[in-house]
C-alpha positions as CSV (number, residue, x, y, z in Angstrom):
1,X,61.8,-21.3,59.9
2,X,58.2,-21.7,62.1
3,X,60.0,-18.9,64.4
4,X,60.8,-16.6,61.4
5,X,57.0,-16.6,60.5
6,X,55.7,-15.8,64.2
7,X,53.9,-19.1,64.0
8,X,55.5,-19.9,67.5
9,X,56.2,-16.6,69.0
10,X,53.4,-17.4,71.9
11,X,54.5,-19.9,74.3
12,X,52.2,-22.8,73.5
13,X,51.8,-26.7,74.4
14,X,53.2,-29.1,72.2
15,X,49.8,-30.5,70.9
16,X,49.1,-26.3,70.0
17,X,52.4,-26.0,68.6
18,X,51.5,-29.3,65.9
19,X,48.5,-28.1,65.5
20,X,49.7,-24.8,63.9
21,X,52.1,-27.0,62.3
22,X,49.8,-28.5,60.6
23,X,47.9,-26.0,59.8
24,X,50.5,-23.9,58.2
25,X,51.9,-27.0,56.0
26,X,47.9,-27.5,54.2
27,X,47.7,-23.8,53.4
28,X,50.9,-23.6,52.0
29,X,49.7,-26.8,50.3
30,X,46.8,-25.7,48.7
31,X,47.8,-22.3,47.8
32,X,51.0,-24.1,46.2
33,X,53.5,-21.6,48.2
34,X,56.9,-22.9,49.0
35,X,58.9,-21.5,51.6
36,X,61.3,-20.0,49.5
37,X,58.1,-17.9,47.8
38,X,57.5,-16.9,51.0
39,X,60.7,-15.6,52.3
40,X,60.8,-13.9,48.9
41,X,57.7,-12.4,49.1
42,X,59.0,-11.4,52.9
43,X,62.2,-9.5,51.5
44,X,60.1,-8.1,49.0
45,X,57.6,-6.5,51.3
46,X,60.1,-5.2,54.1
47,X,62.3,-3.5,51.0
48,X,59.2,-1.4,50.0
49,X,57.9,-0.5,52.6
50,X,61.2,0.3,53.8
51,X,61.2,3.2,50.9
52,X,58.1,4.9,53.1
53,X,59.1,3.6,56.7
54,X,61.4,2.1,59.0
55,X,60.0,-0.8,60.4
56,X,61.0,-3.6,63.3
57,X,62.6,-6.5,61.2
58,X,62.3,-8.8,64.3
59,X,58.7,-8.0,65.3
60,X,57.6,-8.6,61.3
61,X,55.4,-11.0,61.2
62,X,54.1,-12.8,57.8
63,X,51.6,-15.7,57.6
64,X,49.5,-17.2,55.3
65,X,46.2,-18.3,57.0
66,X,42.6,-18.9,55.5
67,X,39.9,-16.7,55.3
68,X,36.1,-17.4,54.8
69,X,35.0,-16.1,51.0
70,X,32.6,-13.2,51.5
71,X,31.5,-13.9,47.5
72,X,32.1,-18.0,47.6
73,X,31.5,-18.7,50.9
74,X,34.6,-20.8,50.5
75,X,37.7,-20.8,52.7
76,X,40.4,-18.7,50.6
77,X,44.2,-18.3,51.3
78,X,44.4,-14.7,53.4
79,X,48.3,-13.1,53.2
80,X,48.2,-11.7,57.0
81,X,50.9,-9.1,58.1
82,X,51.7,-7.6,61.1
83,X,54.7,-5.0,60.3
84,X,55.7,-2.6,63.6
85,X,56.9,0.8,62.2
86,X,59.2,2.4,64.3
87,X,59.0,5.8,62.2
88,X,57.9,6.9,59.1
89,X,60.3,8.6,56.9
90,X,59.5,12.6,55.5
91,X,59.5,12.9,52.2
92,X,60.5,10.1,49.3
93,X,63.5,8.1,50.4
94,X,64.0,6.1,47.3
């Protein structure tokens, strides 16, 4: 599952690799996402965007990280994606 999110695409020690772990487990806590949200929200995003352009399933990339609040000065749940288009499609495919 850590692999399908990019969390541990980068070759990394195994006190790094926890770390992230642990990381990724207290966003996902605090924003109350599941993993099966997010591999929802995943197959949701690649089958838009997939009415526009073709993209690179296995280079996708979908994390939930944390962002400082420019308005609260706050740490906020950030969705991050990283989505390699291979080509974008003429016209209106759907």
């Amino acid at each position: 599952m850590f692999d399908f999110w990019g969390v541990f695409n980068r070759k990394s020690s195994s006190k790094d690799v926890a770390k992230d772990r642990l990381k990724l487990v207290l966003v996902h806590d605090r924003v109350n996402c599941s993993t099966q949200v997010l591999e929802m929200l995943k197959t949701d995003i690649i089958r838009v965007i997939s009415n526009y352009m073709e993209i690179d399933e296995d280079g996708l990339d979908i994390n939930i990280t944390e962002t400082m609040s420019e308005e609260k000065g706050v740490n906020v749940p950030m969705l991050y994606a990283n989505i390699p288009i291979k080509s974008i499609h003429k016209g209106n495919k759907a």
